[in-house]
mmCIF file of the N, C-alpha and C atoms, coordinates in Angstrom:
data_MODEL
# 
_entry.id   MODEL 
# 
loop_
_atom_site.group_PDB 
_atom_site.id 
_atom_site.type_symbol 
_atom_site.label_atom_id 
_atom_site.label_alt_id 
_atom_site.label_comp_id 
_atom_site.label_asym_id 
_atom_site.label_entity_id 
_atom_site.label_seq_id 
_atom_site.pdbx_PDB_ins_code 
_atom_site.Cartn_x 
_atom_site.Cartn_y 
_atom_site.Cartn_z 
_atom_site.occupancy 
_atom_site.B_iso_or_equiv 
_atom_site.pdbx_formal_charge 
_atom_site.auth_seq_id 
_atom_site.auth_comp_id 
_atom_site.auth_asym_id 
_atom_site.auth_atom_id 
_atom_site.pdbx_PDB_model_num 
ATOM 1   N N  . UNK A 1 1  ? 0.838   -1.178  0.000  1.00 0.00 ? 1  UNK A N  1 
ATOM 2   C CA . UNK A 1 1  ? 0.000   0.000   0.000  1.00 0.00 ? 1  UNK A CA 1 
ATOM 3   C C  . UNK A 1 1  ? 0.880   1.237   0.000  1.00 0.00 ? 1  UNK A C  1 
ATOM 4   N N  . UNK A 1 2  ? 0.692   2.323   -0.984 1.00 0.00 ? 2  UNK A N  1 
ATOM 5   C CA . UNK A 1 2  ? 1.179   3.449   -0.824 1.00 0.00 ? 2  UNK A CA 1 
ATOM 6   C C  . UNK A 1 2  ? 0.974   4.118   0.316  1.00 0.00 ? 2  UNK A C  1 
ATOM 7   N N  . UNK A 1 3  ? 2.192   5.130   0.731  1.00 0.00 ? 3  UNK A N  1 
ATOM 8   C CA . UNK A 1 3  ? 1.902   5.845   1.752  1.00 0.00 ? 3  UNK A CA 1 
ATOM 9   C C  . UNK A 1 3  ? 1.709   5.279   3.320  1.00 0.00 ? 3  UNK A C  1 
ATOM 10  N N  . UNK A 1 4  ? 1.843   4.218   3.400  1.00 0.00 ? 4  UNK A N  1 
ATOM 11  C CA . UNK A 1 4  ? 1.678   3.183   4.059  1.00 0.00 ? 4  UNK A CA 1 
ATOM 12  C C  . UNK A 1 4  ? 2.682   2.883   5.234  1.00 0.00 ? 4  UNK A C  1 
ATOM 13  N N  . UNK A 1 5  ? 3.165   3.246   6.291  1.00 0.00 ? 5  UNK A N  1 
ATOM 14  C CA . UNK A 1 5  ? 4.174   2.348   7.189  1.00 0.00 ? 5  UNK A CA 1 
ATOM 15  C C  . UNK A 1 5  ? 4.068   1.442   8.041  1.00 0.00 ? 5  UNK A C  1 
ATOM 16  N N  . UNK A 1 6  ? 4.650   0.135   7.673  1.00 0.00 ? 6  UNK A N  1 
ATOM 17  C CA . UNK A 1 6  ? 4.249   -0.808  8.585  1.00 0.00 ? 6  UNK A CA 1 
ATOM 18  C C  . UNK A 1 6  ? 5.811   -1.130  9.838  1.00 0.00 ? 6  UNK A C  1 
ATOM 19  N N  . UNK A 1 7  ? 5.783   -1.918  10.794 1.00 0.00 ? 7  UNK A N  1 
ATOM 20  C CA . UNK A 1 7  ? 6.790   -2.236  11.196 1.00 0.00 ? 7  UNK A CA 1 
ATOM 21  C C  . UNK A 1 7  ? 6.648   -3.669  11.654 1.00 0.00 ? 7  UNK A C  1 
ATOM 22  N N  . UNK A 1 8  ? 7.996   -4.381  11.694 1.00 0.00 ? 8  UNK A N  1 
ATOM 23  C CA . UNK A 1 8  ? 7.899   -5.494  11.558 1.00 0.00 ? 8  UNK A CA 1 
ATOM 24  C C  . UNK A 1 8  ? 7.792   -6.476  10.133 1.00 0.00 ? 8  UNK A C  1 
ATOM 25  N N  . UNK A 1 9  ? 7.239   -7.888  10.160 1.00 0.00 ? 9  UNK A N  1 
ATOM 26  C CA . UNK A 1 9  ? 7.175   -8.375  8.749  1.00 0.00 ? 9  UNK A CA 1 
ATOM 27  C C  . UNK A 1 9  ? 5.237   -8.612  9.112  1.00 0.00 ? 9  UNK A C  1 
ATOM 28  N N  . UNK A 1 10 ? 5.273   -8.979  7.590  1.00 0.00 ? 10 UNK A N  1 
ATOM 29  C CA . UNK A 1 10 ? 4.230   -9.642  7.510  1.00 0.00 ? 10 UNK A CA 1 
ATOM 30  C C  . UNK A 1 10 ? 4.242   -11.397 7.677  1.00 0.00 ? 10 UNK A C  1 
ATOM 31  N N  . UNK A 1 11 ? 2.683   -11.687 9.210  1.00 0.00 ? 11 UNK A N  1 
ATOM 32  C CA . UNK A 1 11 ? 2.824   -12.937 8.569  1.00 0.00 ? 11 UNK A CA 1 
ATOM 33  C C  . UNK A 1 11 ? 1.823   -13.264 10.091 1.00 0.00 ? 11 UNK A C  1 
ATOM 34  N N  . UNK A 1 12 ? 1.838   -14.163 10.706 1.00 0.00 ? 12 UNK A N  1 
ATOM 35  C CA . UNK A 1 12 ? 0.559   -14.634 11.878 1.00 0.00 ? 12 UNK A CA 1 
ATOM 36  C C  . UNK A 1 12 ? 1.775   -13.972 13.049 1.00 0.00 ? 12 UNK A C  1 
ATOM 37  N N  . UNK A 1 13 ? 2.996   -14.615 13.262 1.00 0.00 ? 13 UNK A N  1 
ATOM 38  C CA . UNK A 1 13 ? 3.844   -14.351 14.096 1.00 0.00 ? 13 UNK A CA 1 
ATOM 39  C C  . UNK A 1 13 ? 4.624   -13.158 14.239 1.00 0.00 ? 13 UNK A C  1 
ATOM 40  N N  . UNK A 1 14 ? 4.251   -12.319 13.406 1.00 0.00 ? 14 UNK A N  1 
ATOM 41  C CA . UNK A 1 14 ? 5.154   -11.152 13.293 1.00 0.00 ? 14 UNK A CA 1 
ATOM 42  C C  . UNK A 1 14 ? 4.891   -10.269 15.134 1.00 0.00 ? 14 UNK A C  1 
ATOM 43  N N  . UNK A 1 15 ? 5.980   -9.590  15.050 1.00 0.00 ? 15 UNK A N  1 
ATOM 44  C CA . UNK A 1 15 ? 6.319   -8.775  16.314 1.00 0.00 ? 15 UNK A CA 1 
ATOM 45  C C  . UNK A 1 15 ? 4.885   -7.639  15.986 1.00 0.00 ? 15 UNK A C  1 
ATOM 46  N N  . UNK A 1 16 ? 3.757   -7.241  17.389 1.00 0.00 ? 16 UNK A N  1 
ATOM 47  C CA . UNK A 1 16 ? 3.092   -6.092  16.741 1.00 0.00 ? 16 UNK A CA 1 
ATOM 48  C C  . UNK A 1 16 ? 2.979   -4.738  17.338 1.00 0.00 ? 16 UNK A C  1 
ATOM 49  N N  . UNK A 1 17 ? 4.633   -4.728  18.370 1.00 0.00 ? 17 UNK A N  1 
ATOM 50  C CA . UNK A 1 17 ? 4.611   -4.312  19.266 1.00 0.00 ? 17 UNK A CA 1 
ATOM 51  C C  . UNK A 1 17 ? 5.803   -3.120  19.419 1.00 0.00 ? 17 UNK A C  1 
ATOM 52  N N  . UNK A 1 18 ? 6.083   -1.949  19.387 1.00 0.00 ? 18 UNK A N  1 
ATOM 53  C CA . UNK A 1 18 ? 6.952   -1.453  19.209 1.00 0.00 ? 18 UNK A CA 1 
ATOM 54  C C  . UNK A 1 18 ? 7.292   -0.606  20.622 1.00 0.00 ? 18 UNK A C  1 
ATOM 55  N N  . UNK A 1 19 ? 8.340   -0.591  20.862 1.00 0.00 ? 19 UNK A N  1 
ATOM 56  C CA . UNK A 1 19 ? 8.635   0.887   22.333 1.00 0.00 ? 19 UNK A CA 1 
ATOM 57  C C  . UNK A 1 19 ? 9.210   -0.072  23.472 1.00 0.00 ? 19 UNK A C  1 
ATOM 58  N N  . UNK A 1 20 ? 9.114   0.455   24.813 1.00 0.00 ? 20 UNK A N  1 
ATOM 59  C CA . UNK A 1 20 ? 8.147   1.230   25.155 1.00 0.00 ? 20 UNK A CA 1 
ATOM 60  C C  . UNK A 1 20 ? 8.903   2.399   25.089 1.00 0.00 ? 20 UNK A C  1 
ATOM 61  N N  . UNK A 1 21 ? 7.547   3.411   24.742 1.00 0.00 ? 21 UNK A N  1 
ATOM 62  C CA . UNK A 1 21 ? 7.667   4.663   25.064 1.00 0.00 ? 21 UNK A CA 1 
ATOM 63  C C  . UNK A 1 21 ? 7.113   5.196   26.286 1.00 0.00 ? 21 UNK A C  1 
ATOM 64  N N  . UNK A 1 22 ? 7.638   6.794   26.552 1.00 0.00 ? 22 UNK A N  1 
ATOM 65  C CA . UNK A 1 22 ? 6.866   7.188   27.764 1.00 0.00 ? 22 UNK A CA 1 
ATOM 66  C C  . UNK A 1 22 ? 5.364   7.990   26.971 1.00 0.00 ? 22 UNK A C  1 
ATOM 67  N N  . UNK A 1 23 ? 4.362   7.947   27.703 1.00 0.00 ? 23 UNK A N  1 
ATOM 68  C CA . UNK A 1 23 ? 3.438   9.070   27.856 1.00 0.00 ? 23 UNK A CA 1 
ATOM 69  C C  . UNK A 1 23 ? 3.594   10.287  28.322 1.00 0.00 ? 23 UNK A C  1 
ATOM 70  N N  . UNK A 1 24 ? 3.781   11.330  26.947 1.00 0.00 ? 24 UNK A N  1 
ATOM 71  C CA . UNK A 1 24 ? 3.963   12.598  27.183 1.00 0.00 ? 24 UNK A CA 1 
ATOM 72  C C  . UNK A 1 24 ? 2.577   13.341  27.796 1.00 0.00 ? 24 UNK A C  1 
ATOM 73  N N  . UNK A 1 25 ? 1.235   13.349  27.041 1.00 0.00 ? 25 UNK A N  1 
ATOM 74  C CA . UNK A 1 25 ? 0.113   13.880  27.812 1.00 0.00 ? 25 UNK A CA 1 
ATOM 75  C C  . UNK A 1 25 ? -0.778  12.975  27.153 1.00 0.00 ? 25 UNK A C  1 
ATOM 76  N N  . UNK A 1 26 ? -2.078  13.209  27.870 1.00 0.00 ? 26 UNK A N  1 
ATOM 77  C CA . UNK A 1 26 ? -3.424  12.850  27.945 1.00 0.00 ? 26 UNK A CA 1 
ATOM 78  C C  . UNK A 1 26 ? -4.134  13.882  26.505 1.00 0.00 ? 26 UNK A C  1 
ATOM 79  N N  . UNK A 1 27 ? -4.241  13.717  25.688 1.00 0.00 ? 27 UNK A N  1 
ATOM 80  C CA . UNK A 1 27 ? -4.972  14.039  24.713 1.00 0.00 ? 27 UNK A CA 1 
ATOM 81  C C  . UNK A 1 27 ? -6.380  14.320  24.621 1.00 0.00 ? 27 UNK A C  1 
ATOM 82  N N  . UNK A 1 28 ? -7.037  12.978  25.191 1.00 0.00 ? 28 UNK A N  1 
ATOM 83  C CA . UNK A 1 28 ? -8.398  13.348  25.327 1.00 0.00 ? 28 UNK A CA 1 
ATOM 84  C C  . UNK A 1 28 ? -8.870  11.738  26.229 1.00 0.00 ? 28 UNK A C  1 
ATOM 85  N N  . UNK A 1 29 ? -9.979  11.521  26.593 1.00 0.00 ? 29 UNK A N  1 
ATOM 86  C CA . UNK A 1 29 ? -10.616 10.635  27.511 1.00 0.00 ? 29 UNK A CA 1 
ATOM 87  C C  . UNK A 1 29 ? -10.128 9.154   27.216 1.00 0.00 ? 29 UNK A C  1 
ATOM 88  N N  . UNK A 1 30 ? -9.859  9.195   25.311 1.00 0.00 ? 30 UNK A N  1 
ATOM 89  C CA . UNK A 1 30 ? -9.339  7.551   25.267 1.00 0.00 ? 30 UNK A CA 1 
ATOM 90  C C  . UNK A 1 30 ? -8.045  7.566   24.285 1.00 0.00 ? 30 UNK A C  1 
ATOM 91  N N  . UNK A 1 31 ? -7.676  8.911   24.185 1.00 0.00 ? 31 UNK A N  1 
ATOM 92  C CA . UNK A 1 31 ? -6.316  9.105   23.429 1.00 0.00 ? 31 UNK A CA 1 
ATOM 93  C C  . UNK A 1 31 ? -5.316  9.442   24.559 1.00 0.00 ? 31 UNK A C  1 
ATOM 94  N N  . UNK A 1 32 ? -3.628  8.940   23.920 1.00 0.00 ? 32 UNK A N  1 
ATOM 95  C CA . UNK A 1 32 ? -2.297  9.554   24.680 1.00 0.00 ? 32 UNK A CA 1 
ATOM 96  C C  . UNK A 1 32 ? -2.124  9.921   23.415 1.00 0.00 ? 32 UNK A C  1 
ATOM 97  N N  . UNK A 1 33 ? -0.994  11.096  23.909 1.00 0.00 ? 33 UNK A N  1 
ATOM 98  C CA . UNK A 1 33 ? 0.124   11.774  23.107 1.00 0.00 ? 33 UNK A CA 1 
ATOM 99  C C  . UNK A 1 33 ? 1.548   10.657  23.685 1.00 0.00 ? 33 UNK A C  1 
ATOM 100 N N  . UNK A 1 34 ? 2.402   10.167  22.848 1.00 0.00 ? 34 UNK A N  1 
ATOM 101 C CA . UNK A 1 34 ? 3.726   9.447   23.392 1.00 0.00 ? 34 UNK A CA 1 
ATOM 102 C C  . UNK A 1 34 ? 5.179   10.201  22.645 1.00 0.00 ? 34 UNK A C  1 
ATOM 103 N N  . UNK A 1 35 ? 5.601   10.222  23.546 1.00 0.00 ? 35 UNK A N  1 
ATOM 104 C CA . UNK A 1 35 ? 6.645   10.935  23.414 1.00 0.00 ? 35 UNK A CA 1 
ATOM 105 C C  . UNK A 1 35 ? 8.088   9.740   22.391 1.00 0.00 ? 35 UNK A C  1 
ATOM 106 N N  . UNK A 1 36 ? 8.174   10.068  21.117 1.00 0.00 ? 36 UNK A N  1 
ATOM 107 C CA . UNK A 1 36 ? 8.572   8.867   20.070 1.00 0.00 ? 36 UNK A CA 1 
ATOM 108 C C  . UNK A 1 36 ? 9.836   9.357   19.933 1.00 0.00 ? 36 UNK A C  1 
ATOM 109 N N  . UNK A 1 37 ? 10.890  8.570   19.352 1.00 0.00 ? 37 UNK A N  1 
ATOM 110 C CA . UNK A 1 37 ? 12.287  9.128   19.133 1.00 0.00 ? 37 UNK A CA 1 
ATOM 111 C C  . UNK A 1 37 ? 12.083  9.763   17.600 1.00 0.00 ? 37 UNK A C  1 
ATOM 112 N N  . UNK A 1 38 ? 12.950  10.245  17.273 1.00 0.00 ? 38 UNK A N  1 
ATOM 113 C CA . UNK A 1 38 ? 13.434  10.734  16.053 1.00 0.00 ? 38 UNK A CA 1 
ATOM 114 C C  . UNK A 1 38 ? 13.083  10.201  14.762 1.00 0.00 ? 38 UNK A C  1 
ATOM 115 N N  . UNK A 1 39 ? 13.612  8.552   15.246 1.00 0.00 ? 39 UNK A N  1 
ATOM 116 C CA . UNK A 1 39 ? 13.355  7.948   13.935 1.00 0.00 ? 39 UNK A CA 1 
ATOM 117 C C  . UNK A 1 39 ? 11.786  7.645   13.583 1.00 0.00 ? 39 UNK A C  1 
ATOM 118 N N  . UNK A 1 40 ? 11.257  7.864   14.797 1.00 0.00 ? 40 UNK A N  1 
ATOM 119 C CA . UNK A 1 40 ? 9.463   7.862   14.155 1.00 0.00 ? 40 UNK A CA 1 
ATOM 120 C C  . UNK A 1 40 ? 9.010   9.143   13.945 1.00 0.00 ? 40 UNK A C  1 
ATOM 121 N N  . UNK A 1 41 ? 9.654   10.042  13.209 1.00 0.00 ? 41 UNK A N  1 
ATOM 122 C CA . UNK A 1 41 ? 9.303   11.150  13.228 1.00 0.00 ? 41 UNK A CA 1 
ATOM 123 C C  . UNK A 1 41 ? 7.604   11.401  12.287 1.00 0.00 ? 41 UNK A C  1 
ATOM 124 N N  . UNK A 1 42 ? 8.067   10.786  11.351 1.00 0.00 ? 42 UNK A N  1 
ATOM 125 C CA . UNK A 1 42 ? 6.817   10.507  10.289 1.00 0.00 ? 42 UNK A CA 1 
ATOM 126 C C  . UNK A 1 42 ? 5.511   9.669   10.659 1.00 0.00 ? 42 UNK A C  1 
ATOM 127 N N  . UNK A 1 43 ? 5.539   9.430   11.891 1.00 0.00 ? 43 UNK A N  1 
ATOM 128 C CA . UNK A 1 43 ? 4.318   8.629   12.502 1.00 0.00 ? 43 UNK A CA 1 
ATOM 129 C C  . UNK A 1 43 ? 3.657   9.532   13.560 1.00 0.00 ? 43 UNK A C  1 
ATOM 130 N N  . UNK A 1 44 ? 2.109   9.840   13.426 1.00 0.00 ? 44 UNK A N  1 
ATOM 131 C CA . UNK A 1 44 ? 1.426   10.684  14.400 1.00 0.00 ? 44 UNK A CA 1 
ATOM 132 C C  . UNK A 1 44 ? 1.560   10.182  15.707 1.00 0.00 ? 44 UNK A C  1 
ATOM 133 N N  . UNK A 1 45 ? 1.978   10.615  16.818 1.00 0.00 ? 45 UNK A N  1 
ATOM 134 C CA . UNK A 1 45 ? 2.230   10.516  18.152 1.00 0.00 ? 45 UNK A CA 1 
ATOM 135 C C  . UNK A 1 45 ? 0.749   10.236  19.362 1.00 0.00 ? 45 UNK A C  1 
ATOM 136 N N  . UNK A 1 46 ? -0.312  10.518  18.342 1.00 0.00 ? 46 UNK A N  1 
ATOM 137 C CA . UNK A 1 46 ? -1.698  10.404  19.230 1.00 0.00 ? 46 UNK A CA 1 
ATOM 138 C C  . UNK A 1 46 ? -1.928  8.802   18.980 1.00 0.00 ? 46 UNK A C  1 
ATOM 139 N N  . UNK A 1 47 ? -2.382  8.527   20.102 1.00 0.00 ? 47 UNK A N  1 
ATOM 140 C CA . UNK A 1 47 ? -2.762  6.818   19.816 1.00 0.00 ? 47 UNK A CA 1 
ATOM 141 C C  . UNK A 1 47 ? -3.849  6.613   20.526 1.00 0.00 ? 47 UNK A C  1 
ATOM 142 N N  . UNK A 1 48 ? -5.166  5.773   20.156 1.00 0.00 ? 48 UNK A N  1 
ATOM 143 C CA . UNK A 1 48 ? -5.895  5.501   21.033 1.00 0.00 ? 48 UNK A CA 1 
ATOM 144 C C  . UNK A 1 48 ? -5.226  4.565   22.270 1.00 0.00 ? 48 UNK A C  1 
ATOM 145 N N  . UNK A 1 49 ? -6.544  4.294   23.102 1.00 0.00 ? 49 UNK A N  1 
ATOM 146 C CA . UNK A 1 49 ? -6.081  3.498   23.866 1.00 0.00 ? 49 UNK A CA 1 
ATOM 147 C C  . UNK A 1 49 ? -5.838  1.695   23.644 1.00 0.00 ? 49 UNK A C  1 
ATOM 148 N N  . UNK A 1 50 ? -6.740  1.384   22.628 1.00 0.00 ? 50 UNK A N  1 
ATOM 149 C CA . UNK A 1 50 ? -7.071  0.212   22.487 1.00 0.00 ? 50 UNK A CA 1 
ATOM 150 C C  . UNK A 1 50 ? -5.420  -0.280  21.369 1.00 0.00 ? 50 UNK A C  1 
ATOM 151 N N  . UNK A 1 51 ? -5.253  0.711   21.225 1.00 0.00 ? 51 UNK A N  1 
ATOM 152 C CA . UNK A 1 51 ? -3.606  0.389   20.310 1.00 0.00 ? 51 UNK A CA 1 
ATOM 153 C C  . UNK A 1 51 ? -2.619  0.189   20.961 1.00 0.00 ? 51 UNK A C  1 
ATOM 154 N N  . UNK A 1 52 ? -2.525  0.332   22.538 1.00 0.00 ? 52 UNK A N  1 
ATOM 155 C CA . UNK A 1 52 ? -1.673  0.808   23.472 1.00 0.00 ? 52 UNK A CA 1 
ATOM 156 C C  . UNK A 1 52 ? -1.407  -0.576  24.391 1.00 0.00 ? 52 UNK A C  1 
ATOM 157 N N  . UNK A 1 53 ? -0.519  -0.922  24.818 1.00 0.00 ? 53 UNK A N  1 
ATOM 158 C CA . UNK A 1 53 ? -0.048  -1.922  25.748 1.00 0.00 ? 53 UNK A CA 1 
ATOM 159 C C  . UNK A 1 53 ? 0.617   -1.487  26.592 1.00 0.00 ? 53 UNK A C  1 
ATOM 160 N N  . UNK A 1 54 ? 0.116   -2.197  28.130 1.00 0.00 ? 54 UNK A N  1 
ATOM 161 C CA . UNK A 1 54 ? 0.999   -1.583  29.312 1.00 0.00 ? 54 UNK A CA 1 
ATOM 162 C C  . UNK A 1 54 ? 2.185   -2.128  29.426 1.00 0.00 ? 54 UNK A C  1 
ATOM 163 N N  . UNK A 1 55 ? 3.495   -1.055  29.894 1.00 0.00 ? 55 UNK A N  1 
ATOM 164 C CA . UNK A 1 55 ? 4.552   -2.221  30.362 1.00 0.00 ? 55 UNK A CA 1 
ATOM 165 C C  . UNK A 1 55 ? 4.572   -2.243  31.451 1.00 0.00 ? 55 UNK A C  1 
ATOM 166 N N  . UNK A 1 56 ? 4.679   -3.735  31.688 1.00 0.00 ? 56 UNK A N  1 
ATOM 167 C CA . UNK A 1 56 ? 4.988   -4.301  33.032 1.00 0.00 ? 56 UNK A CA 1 
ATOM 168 C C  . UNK A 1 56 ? 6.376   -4.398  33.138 1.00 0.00 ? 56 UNK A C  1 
ATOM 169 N N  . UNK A 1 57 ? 7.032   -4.338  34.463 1.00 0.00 ? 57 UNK A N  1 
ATOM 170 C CA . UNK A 1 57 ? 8.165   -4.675  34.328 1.00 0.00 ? 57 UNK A CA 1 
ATOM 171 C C  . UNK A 1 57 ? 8.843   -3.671  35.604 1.00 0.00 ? 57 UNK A C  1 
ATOM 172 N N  . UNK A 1 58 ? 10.579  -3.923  36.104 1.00 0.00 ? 58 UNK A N  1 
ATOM 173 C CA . UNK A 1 58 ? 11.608  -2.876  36.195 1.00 0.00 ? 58 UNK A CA 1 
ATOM 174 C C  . UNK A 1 58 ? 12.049  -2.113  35.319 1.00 0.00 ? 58 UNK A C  1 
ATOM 175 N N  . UNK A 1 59 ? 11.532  -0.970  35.489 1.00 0.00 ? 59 UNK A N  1 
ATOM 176 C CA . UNK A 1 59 ? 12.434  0.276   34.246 1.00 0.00 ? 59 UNK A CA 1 
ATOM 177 C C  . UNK A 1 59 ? 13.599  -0.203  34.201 1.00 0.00 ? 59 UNK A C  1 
ATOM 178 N N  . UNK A 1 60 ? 14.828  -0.131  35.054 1.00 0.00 ? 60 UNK A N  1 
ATOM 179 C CA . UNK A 1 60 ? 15.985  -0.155  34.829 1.00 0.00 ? 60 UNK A CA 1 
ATOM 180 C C  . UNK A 1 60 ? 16.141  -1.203  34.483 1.00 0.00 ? 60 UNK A C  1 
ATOM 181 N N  . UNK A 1 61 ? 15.697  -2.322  33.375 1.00 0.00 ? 61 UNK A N  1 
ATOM 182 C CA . UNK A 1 61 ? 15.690  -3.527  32.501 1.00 0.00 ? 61 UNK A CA 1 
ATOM 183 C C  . UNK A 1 61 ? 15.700  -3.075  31.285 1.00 0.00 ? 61 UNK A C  1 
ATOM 184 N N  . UNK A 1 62 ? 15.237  -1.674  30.968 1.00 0.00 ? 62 UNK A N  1 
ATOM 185 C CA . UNK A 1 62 ? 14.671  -1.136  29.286 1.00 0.00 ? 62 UNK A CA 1 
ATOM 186 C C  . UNK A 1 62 ? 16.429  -0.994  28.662 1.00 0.00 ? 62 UNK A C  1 
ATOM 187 N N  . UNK A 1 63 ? 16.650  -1.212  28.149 1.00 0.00 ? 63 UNK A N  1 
ATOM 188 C CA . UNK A 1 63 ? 17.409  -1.202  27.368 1.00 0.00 ? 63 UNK A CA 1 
ATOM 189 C C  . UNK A 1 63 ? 17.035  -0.387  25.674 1.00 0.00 ? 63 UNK A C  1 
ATOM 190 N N  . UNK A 1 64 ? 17.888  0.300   25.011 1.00 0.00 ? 64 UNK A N  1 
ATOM 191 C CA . UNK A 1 64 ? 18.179  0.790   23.812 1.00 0.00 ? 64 UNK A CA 1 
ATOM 192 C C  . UNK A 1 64 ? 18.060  0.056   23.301 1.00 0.00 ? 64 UNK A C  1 
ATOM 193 N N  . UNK A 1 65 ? 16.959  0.133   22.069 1.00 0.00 ? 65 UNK A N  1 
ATOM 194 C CA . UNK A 1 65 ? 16.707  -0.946  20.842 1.00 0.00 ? 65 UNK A CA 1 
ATOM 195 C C  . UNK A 1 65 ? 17.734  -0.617  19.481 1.00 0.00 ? 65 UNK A C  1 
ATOM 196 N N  . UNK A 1 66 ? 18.154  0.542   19.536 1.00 0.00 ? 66 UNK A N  1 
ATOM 197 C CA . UNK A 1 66 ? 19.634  0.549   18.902 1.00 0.00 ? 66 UNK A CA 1 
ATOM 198 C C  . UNK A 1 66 ? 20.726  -0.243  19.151 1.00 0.00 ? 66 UNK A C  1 
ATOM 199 N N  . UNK A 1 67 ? 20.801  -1.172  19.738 1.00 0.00 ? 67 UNK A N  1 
ATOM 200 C CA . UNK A 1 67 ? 21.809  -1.815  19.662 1.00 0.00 ? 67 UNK A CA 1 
ATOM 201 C C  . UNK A 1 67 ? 21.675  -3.442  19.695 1.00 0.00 ? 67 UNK A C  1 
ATOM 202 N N  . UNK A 1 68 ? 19.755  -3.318  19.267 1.00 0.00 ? 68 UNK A N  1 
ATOM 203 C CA . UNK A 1 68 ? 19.701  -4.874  18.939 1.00 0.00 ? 68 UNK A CA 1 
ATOM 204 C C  . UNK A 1 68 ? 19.431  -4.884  17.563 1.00 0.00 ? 68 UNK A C  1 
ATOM 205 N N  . UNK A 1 69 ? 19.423  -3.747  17.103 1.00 0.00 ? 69 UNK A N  1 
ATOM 206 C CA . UNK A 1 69 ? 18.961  -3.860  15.548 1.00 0.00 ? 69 UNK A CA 1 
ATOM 207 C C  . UNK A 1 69 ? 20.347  -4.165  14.553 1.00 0.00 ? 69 UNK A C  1 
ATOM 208 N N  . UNK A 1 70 ? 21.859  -3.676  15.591 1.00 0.00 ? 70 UNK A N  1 
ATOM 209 C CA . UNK A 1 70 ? 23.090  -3.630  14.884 1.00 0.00 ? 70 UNK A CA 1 
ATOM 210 C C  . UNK A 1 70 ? 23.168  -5.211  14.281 1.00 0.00 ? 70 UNK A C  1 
ATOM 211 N N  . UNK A 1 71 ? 22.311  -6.428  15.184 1.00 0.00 ? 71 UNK A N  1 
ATOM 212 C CA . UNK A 1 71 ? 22.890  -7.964  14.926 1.00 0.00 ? 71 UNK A CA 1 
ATOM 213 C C  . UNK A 1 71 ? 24.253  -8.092  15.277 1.00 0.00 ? 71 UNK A C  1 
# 
């Protein structure tokens, strides 16, 4: 599809999950604004909620996804 960005591959197993990012603000009752790096510059930053996944976890586990993409 033109105009189109997907991430990940296509297929049943593909990854559909990207970040985490932080939540910059509350937009509206079922939208966030997320605060995205650079390289998603070309992707709108408002997301509903139903698009959104919580992370669970220790922060200090997050690691830079720059340096799993090197292989």
């Amino acid at each position: 599809m033109k105009g189109v960005m997907r991430f990940g591959k296509k297929g049943k197993l593909s990854p559909r999950y990207i970040g985490p990012y932080r939540i910059s603000k509350r937009a509206d009752n079922v939208a966030y604004e997320l605060k995205l790096p650079q390289e998603l510059a070309a992707v709108y930053s408002v997301f509903h909620i139903s698009m959104l996944k919580k992370c669970m976890g220790d922060p200090s586990l997050i690691t830079n996804s720059r340096y799993w993409d090197q292989g």
